[in-house]
N, C-alpha and C positions, 0 to 999 in steps of 0.2 A: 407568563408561561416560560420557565427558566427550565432549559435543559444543561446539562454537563458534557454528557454522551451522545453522539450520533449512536446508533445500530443502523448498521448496514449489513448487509448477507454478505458473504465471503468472496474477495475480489480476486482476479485472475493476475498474476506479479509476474510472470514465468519470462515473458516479451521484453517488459519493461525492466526486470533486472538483469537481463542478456546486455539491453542497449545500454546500461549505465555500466557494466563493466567493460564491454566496449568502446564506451567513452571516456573513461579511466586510462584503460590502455592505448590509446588515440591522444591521452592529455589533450581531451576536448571535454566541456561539459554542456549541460541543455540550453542553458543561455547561449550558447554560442553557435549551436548545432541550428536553435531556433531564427535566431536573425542571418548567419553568414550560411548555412548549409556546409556540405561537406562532398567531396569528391570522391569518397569510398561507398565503392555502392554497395558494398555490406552493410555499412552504417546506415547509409538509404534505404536499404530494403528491411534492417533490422529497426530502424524508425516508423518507415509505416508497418510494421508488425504493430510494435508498441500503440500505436495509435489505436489499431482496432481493436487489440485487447484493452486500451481506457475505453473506446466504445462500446465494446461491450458490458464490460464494468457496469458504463452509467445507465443501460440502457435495462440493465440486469438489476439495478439498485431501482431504477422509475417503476420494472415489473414490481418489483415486490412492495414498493412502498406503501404503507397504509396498511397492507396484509398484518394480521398476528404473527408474534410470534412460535414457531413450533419447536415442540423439546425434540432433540436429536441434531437439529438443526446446527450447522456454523453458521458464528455471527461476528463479524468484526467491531469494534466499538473505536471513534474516532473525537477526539474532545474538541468540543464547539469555537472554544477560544482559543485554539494553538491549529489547526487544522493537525495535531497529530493523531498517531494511530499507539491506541494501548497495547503493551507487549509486554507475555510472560513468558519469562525465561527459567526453563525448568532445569536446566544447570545450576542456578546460582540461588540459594537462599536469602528471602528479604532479610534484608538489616535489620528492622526491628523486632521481627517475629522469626526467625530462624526456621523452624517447622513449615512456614509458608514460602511459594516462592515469589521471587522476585519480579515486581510490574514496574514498565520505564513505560515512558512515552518518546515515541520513534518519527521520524519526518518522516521516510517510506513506509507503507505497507508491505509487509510482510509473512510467511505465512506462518510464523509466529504469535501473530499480532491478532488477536481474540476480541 
């Protein structure tokens, strides 16, 4: 039983890409935030944001699992072997097919990312 694709229902990013641009401008990143912590209690308090928003994520991806899928619905797709998330980018026309647009595969979720 070989899948490609995760489907997953559409995740909450709003939290988590506060605290990575936060960490950016900090020149801090997760790995580091994760083992040494950080004395900015913005960063702290915008860390446990993030957090509750990946809990809620997962807790929101456990509700749905196994459910059908329904049309109208947003769904994210996440490929198996790269943990990335599929992303179409309606600015930029695929390379091959011009008329279509263009699908990368993204390390973040995003709410791009279909």
């Amino acid at each position: 039983d070989m899948c490609v694709f995760q489907l997953l229902p559409r995740k909450k990013y709003a939290e988590n890409k506060k605290l990575h641009r936060m960490l950016i401008k900090a020149g801090l990143d997760l790995e580091t935030l994760h083992s040494s912590g950080t004395h900015d209690t913005a960063i702290r308090e915008q860390k446990g944001l993030a957090e509750a928003e990946s809990r809620d994520n997962e807790q929101d991806e456990a509700r749905q699992r196994g459910k059908p899928v329904q049309f109208g619905n947003v769904y994210q797709l996440r490929a198996r072997f790269s943990n990335k998330w599929l992303m179409v980018n309606a600015n930029e026309p695929a390379t091959v097919e011009s008329n279509n647009m263009s699908v990368e595969l993204e390390e973040f979720t995003m709410k791009e990312c279909y």
